[in-house]
C-alpha positions as CSV (number, residue, x, y, z in Angstrom):
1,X,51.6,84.1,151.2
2,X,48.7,86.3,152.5
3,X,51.3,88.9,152.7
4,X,52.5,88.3,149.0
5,X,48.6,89.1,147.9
6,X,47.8,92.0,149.9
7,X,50.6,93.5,147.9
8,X,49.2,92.5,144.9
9,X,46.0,94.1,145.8
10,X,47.4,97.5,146.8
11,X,49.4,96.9,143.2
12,X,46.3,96.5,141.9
13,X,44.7,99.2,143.6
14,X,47.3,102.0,142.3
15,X,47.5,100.0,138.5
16,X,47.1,103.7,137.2
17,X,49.4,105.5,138.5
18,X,51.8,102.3,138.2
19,X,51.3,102.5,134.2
20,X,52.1,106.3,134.4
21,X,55.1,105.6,135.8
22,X,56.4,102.4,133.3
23,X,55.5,105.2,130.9
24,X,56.8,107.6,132.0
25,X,60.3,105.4,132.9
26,X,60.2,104.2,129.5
27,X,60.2,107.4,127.9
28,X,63.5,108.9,129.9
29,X,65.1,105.3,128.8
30,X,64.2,106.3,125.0
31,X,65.2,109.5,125.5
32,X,68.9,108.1,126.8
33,X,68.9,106.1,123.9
34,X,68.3,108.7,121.3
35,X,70.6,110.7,123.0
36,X,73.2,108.2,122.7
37,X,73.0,107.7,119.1
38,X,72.9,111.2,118.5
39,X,76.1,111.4,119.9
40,X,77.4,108.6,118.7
41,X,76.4,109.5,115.5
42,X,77.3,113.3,115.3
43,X,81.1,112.0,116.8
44,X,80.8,109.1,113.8
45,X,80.5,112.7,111.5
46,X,83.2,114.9,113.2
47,X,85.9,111.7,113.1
48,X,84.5,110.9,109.3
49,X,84.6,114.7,108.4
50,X,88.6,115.4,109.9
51,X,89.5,111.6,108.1
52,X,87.9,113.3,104.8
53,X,89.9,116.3,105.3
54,X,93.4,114.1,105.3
55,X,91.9,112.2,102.5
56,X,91.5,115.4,100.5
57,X,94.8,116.1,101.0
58,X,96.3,113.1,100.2
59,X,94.4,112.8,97.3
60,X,95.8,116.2,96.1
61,X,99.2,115.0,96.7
62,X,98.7,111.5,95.2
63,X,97.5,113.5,91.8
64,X,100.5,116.2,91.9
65,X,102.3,113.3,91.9
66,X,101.0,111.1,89.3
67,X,101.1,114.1,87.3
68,X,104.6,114.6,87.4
69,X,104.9,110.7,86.6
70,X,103.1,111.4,83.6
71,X,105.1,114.0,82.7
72,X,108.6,112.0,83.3
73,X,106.8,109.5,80.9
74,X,105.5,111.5,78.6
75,X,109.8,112.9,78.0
76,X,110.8,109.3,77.8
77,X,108.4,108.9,75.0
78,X,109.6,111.7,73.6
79,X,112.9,110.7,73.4
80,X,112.9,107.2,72.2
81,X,110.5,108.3,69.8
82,X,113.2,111.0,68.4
83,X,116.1,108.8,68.8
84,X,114.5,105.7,66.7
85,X,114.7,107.5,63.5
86,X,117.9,108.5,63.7
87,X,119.4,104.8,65.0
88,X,117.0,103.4,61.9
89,X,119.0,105.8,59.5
90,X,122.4,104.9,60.7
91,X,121.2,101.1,60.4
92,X,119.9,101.8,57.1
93,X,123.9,103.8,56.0
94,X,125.7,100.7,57.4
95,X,124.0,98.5,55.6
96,X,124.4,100.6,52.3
97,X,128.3,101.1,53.1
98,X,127.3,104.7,52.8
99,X,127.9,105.6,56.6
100,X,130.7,108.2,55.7
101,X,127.7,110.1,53.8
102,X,125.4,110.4,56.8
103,X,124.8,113.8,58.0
104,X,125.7,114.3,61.7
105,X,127.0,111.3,62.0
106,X,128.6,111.6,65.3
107,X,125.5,112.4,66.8
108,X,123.5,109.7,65.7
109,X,126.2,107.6,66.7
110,X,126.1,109.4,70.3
111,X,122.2,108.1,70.3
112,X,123.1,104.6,70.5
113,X,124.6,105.3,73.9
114,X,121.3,107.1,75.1
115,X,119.8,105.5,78.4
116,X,116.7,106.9,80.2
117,X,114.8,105.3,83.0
118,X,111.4,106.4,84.7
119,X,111.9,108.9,87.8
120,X,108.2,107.3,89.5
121,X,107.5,110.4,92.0
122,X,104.0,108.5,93.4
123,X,105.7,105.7,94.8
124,X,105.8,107.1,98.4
125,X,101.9,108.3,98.3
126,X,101.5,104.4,96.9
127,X,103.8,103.5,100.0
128,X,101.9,105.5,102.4
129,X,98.1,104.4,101.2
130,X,99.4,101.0,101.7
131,X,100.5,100.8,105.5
132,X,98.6,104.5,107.1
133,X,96.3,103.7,109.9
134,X,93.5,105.9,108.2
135,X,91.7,104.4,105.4
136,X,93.0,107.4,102.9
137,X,91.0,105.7,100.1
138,X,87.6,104.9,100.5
139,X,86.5,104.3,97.2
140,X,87.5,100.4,97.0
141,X,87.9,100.0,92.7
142,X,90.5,103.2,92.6
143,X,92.4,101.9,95.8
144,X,92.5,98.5,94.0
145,X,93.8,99.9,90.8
146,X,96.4,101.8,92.1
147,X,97.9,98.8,94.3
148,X,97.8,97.0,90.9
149,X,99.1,99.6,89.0
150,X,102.7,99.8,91.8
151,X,102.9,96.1,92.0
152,X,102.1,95.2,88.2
153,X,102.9,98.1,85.7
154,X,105.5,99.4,87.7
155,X,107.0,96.4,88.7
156,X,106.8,95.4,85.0
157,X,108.6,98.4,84.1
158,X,111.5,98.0,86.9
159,X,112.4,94.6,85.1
160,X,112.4,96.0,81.5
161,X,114.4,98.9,82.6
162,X,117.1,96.4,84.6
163,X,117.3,94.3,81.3
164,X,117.9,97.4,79.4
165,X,120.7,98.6,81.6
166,X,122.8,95.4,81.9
167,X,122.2,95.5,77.6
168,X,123.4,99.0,77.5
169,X,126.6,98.8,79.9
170,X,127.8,96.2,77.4
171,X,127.3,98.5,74.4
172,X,128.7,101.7,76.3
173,X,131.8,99.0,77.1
174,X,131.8,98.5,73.1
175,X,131.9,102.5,72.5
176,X,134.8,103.2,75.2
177,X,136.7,100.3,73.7
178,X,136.6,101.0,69.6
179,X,135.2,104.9,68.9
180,X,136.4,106.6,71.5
181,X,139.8,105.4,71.1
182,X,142.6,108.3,69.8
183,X,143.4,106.3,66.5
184,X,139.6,105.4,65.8
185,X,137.9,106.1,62.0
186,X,134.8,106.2,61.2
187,X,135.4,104.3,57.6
188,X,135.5,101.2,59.8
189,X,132.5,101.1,61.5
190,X,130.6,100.0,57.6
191,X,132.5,96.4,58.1
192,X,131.6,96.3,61.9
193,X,129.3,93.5,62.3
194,X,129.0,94.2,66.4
195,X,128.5,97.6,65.8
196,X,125.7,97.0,63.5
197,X,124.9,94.2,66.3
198,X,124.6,96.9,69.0
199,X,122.9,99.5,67.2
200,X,120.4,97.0,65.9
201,X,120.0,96.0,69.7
202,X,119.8,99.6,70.9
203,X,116.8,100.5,68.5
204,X,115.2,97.1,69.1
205,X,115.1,97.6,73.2
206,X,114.1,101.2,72.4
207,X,110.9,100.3,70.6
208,X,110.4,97.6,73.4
209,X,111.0,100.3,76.0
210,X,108.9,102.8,73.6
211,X,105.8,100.3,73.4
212,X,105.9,99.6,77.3
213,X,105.9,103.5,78.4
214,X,102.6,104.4,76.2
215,X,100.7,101.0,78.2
216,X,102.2,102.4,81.1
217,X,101.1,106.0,80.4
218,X,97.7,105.0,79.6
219,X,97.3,103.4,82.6
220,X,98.3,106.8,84.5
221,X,96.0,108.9,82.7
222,X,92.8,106.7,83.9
223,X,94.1,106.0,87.5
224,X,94.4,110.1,87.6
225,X,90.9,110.4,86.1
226,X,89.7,108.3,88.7
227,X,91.3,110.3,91.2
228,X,90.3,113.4,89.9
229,X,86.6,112.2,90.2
230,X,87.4,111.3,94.3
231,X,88.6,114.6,94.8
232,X,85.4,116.3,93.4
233,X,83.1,113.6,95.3
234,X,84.7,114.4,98.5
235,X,86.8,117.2,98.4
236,X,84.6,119.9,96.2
237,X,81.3,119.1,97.7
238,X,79.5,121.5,100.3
């Protein structure tokens, strides 16, 4: 014990230069520290500023392609949009038993064998933000939106468009099996109740399909807003 307390009082004895010392030991442990998280945090940068550069470029992609989806939309409302008045008209002659006095005739006819479906380009970008290792969306509401928009929209498009096909394969059986026989004329097509049927079915599904594409394009035009405004938050910034 005496020895314990004769060190105590040489401790005591050098208590100055003993504080210096703490001091200055606590200072290079600060110093370690801050160096540390500076180094942590300029790595945190470099890894955040090469992910931002891959999400830049996926973003650009992701737009290129939702552009060309609208596009591919934008043609399919085009088309039912000019094939409805002409299927209406050739209701409208059948009904009348004036069919024989319909101008172009044949092709109006030819528009009730019409199918188009939508060529979605985005779906692999869609694919890709759901299963890549890199977070390549970071703004949460967008990412959301656009996993909605794949598995609800375009899911709800897929089943319209599957409907629409089986519908259409029995009319285009119809077609190969009365009008484009050899010994075929037109004059009987007026008291052709399944021809009216089919027709009427055709412009029906059309407006269906017709209705469905503008939700759908809507739809495109603010998830491509929203990722034009990602791109200029962290793709056009200095």
């Amino acid at each position: 014990m005496s020895m314990f307390f004769k060190k105590m009082r040489k401790l005591g004895l050098n208590k100055k230069s003993v504080l210096k010392y703490l001091v200055y030991a606590i200072g290079e442990i600060v110093l370690i520290i801050i160096g540390i998280l500076l180094a942590v945090n300029i790595g945190d940068r470099m890894t955040h500023k090469k992910s931002n550069v891959i999400r830049c470029q996926y973003l650009e992609e992701l737009k290129f392609t939702f552009d060309y989806d609208i596009k591919d939309v934008e043609e399919n409302i085009s088309a039912f949009e000019e094939w409805n008045p002409k299927l209406k008209e050739l209701l409208k002659s059948i009904q009348r038993k004036e069919l024989m006095k319909l101008d172009s005739i044949g092709d109006k006819i030819q528009t009730a064998t019409e199918f188009i479906f939508f060529g979605q380009r985005s779906k692999t970008k869609i694919e890709e933000l759901k299963y890549s290792n890199i977070n390549l969306i970071e703004n949460r509401e967008l990412k959301n939106r656009i996993l909605l928009y794949e598995d609800s929209e375009i899911m709800h498009i897929r089943n319209l468009e599957r409907r629409y096909n089986l519908v259409d394969e029995e009319r285009r059986q119809y077609f190969s099996k009365t009008i484009l026989i050899p010994e075929f004329k037109l004059d009987k097509l007026e008291n052709d109740k399944q021809f009216f049927s089919v027709v009427f079915q055709k412009y029906s599904q059309n407006e269906l399909m017709n209705m469905n594409y503008k939700n759908l394009l809507k739809e495109q035009y603010e998830i491509k807003k929203m990722i034009e405004a990602e791109i200029e938050k962290i793709c056009n910034t200095n």
